[in-house]
C-alpha positions as CSV (number, residue, x, y, z in Angstrom):
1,X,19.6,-51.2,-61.7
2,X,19.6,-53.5,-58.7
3,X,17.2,-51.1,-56.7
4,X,14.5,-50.9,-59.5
5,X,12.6,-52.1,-56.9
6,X,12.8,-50.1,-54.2
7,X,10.4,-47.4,-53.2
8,X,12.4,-45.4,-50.9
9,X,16.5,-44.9,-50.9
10,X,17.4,-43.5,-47.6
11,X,21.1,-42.6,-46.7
12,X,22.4,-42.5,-42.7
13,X,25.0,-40.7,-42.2
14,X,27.4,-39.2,-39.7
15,X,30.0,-36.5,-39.4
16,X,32.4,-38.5,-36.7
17,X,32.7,-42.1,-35.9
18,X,31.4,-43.3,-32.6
19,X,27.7,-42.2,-32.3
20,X,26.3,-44.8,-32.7
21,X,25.5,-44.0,-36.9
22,X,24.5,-48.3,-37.1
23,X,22.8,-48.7,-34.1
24,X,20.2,-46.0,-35.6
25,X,20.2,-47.4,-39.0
26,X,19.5,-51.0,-37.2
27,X,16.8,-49.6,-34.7
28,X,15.3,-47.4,-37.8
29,X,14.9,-50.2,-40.3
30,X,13.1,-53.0,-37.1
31,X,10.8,-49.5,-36.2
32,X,9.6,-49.5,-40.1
33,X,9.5,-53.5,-40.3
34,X,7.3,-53.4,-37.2
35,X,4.9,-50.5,-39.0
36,X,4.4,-53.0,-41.5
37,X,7.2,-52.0,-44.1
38,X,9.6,-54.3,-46.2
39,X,12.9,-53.0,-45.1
40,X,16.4,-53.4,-46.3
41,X,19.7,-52.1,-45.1
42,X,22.8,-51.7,-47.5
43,X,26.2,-52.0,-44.9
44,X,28.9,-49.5,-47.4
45,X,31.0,-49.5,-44.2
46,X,33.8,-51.2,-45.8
47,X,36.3,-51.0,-43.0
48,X,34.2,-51.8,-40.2
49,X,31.1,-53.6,-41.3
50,X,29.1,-53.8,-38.2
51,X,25.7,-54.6,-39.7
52,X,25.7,-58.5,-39.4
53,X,26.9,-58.3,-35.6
54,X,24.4,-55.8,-35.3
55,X,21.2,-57.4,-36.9
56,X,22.7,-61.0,-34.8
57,X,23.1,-63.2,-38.3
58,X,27.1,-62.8,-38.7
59,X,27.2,-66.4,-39.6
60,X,24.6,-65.7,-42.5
61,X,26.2,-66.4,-46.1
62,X,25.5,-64.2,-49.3
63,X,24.0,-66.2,-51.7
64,X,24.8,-65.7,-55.3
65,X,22.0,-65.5,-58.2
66,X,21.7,-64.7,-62.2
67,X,22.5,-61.5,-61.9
68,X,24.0,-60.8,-58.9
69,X,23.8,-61.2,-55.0
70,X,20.9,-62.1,-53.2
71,X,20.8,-60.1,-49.6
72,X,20.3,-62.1,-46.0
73,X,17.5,-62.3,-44.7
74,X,17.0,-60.8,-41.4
75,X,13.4,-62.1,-41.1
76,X,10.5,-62.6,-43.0
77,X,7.1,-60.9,-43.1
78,X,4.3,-61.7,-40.7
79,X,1.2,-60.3,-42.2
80,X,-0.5,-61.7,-39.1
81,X,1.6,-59.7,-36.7
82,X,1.8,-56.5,-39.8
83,X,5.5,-57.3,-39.6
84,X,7.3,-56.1,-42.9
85,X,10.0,-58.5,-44.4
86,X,13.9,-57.7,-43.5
87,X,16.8,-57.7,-46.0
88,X,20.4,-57.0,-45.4
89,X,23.7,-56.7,-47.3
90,X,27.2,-56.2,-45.8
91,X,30.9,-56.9,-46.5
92,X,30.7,-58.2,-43.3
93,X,29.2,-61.6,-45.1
94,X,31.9,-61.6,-47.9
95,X,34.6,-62.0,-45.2
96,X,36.1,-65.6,-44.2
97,X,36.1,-64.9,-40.8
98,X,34.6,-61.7,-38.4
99,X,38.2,-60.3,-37.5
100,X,39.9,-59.9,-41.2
101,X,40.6,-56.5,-41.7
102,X,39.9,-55.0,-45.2
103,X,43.0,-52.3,-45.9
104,X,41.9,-50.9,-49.1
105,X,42.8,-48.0,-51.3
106,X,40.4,-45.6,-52.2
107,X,39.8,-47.0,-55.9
108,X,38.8,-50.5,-54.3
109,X,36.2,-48.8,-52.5
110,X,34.8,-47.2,-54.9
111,X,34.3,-50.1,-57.1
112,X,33.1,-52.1,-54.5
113,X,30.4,-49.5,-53.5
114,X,29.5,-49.4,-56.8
115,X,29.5,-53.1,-57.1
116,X,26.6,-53.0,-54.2
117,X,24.9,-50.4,-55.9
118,X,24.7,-53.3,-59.2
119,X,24.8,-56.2,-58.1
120,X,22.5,-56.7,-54.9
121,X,19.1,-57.6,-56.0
122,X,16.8,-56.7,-54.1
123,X,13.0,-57.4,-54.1
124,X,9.8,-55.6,-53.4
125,X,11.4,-52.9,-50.5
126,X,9.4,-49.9,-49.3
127,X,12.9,-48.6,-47.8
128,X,16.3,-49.4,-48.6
129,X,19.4,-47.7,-45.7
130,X,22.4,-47.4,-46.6
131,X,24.7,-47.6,-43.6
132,X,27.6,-45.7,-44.6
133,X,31.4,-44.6,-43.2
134,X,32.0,-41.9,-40.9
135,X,32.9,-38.5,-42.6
136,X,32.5,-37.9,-46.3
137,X,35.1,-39.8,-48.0
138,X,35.8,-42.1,-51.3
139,X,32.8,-44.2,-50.3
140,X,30.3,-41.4,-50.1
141,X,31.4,-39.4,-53.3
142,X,30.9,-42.7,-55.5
143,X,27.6,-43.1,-53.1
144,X,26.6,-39.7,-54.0
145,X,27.3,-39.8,-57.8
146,X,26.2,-43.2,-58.6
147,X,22.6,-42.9,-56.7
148,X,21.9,-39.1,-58.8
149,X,22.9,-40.8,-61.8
150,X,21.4,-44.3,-61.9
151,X,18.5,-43.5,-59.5
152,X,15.1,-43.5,-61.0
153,X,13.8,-39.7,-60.3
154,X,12.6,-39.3,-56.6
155,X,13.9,-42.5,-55.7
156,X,16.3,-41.4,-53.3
157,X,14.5,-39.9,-50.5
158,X,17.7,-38.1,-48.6
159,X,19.5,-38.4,-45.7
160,X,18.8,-38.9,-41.9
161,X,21.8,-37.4,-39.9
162,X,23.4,-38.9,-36.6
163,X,25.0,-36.8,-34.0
164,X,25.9,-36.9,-30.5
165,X,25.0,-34.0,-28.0
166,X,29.0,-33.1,-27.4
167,X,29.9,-29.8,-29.7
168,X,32.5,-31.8,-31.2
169,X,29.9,-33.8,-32.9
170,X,28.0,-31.1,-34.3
171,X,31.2,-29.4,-35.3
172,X,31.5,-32.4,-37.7
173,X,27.9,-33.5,-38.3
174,X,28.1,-29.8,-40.0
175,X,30.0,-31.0,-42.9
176,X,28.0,-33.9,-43.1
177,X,25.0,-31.5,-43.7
178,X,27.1,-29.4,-45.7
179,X,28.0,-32.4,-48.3
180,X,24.5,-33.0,-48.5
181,X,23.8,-29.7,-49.9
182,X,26.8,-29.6,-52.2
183,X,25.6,-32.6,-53.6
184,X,21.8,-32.0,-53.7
185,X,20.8,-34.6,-51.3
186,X,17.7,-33.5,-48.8
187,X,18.3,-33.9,-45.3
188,X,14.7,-35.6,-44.0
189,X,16.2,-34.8,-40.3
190,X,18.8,-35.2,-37.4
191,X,18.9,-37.9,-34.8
192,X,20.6,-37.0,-31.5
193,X,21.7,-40.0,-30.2
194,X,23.1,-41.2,-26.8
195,X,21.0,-37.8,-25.5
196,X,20.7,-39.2,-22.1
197,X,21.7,-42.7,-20.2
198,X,19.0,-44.9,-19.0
199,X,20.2,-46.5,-15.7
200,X,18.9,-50.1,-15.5
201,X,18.2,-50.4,-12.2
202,X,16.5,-47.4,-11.4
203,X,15.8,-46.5,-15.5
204,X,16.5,-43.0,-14.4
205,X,18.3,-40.9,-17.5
206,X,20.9,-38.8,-17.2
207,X,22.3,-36.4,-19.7
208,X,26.0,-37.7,-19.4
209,X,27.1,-36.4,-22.6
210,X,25.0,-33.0,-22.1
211,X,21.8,-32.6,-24.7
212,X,20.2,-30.4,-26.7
213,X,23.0,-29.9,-29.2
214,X,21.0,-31.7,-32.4
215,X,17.6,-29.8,-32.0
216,X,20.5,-26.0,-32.1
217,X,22.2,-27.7,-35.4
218,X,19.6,-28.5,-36.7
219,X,17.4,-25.2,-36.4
220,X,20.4,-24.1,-37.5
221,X,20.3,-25.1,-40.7
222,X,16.4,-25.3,-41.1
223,X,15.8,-29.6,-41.3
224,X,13.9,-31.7,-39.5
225,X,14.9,-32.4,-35.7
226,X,13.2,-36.2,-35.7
227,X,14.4,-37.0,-32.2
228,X,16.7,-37.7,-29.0
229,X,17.7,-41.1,-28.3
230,X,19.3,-42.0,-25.0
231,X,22.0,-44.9,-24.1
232,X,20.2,-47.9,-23.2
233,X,22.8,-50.6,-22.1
234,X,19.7,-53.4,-22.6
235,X,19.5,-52.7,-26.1
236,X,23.2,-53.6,-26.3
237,X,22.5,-56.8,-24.0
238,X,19.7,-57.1,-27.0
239,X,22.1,-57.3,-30.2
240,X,25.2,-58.6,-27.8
241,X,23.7,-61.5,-26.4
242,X,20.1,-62.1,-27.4
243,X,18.6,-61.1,-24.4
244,X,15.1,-59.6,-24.3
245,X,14.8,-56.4,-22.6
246,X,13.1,-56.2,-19.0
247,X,13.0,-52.9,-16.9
248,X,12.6,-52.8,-13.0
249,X,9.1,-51.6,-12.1
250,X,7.4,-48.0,-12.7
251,X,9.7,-47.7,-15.6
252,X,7.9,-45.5,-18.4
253,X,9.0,-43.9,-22.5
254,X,6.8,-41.2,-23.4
255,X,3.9,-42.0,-20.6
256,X,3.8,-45.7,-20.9
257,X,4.8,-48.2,-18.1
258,X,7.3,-50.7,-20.2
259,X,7.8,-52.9,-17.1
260,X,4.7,-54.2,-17.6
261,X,4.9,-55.4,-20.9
262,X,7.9,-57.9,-20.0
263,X,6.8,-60.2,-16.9
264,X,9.5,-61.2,-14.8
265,X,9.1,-64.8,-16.0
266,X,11.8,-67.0,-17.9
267,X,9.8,-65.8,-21.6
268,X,11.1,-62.2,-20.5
269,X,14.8,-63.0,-20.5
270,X,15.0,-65.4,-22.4
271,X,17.0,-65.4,-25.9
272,X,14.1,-67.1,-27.7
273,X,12.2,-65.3,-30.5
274,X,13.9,-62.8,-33.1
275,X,15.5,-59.9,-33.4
276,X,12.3,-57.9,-34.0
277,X,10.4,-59.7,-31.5
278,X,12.6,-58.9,-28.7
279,X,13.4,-55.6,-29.7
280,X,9.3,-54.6,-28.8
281,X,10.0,-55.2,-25.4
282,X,13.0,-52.1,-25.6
283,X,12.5,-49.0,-24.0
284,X,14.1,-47.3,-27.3
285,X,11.3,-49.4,-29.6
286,X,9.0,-46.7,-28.7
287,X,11.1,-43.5,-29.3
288,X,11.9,-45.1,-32.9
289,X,8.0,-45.5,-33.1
290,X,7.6,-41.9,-33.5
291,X,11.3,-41.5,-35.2
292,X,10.4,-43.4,-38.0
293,X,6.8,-42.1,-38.1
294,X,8.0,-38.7,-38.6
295,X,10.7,-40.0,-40.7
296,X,8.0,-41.8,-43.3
297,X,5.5,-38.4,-42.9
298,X,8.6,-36.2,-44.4
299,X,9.4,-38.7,-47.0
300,X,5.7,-38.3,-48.1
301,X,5.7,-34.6,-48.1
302,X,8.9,-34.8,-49.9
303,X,7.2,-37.0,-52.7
304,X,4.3,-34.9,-53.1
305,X,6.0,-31.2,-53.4
């Protein structure tokens, strides 16, 4: 198995497109990197890989081994810094160019998901995501049975599910969490996401979208609630353009002044430094701080009942 590896198998998923399901996966695998974890994310979002635009290394090549396919690196670990390494894996570098569109039939995907699950060795990983489609379709039924079959037992940790506050979200994320259950997959918790916008000249938030609806779902259906996340347009000025986050003065997340930790001096917006690097200088780096720390205490609990 090409996870033998791997410590941790944890599955994002979402009920609709649109909310933002690889955004979270991106920001949840730099939050565990940055606690000192070896991360790597598995992109089985066939028809619209977005992982290598996300992670800024689309021009990143796979590179073949005995064996299999070795996964891009992302970064590598800084022991000095407690920076975990960074692996990723995506259709998105299999492609001859960003734009080609991949129209396949259902047996394709399958094979091909199945193909990932095989053939991409990965190394010493504390967590491996797997980014996957909107929905429950082809993709996640050959997801579902390959993992409970091949997976060494307690390997695969469960699933975090991404909604959006709107109640056409939930409606859907609903039979996200219902395939989860049919198939005997533990949901570690719900991520509300775009639960707010941050303004970025005033960083006031507003709940454009309304909020609240991911805590009701899921008390609902008894799982973890692990967080809301609101829309921060500098975290899409992060993985768009490179630029380091800096917020106007006074600006805080959960008590702390940010604006102080980003000078306004050229090193603040500048596009030097990597993707993790930048990203501590987000306002969202420090809601996915206690995400992903709630995230890891569940996984533990898990483990141990």
């Amino acid at each position: 198995m090409s996870f033998a590896k791997v410590k941790h198998i944890v599955l994002v998923l979402s009920g609709k497109g649109g909310v933002g399901k690889s955004s979270v996966t991106t920001q949840l695998a730099l939050s565990l990197s940055l606690a000192g974890c070896s991360v790597g994310v598995l992109d089985i979002d066939l028809t619209g890989p977005s992982m290598p635009r996300m992670l800024s290394i689309e021009e990143s090549k796979v590179t073949q081994a005995p064996g299999g396919w070795l996964p891009v690196p992302v970064h590598e670990a800084d022991e000095a810094k407690g920076i975990g390494s960074f692996r990723a894996m995506s259709l998105g570098f299999l492609l001859p160019r960003r734009g080609d569109a991949v129209v396949w039939r259902g047996p394709k995907k399958t094979a091909m998901v199945r193909q990932f699950l095989s053939d991409v060795l990965w190394d010493e990983t504390d967590y491996l995501l797997i980014d996957t489609p909107p929905g429950t379709s082809d993709e996640h039924i050959s997801l579902a049975e390959t993992l409970l079959r091949d997976a060494l037992p307690g390997q695969v940790a469960g699933a975090v599910v991404v909604t959006t506050p709107q109640a056409v979200a939930t409606a859907d994320v609903r039979k996200e969490l219902n395939f989860c259950k049919k198939t005997g997959i533990q949901v570690l918790g719900v991520v509300e996401n775009m639960s707010g916008f941050v303004c970025p000249h005033c960083a006031e938030c507003t709940d454009i979208f309304s909020s609240g609806g991911g805590v009701v779902m899921a008390d609902q259906f008894s799982v973890p609630f692990l967080g809301a996340v609101p829309i921060d347009p500098q975290f899409g000025e992060l993985v768009e353009s490179g630029k380091r986050p800096h917020y106007p003065r006074g600006t805080q997340i959960n008590g702390v002044d940010i604006s102080e930790t980003a000078a306004e001096t050229d090193e603040a917006t500048s596009s030097e430094g990597s993707l993790v690097d930048k990203y501590q200088s987000c306002s969202l780096s420090r809601i996915f701080t206690g995400i992903t720390k709630q995230l890891r205490e569940n996984i533990e609990a898990r483990s141990e009942s």
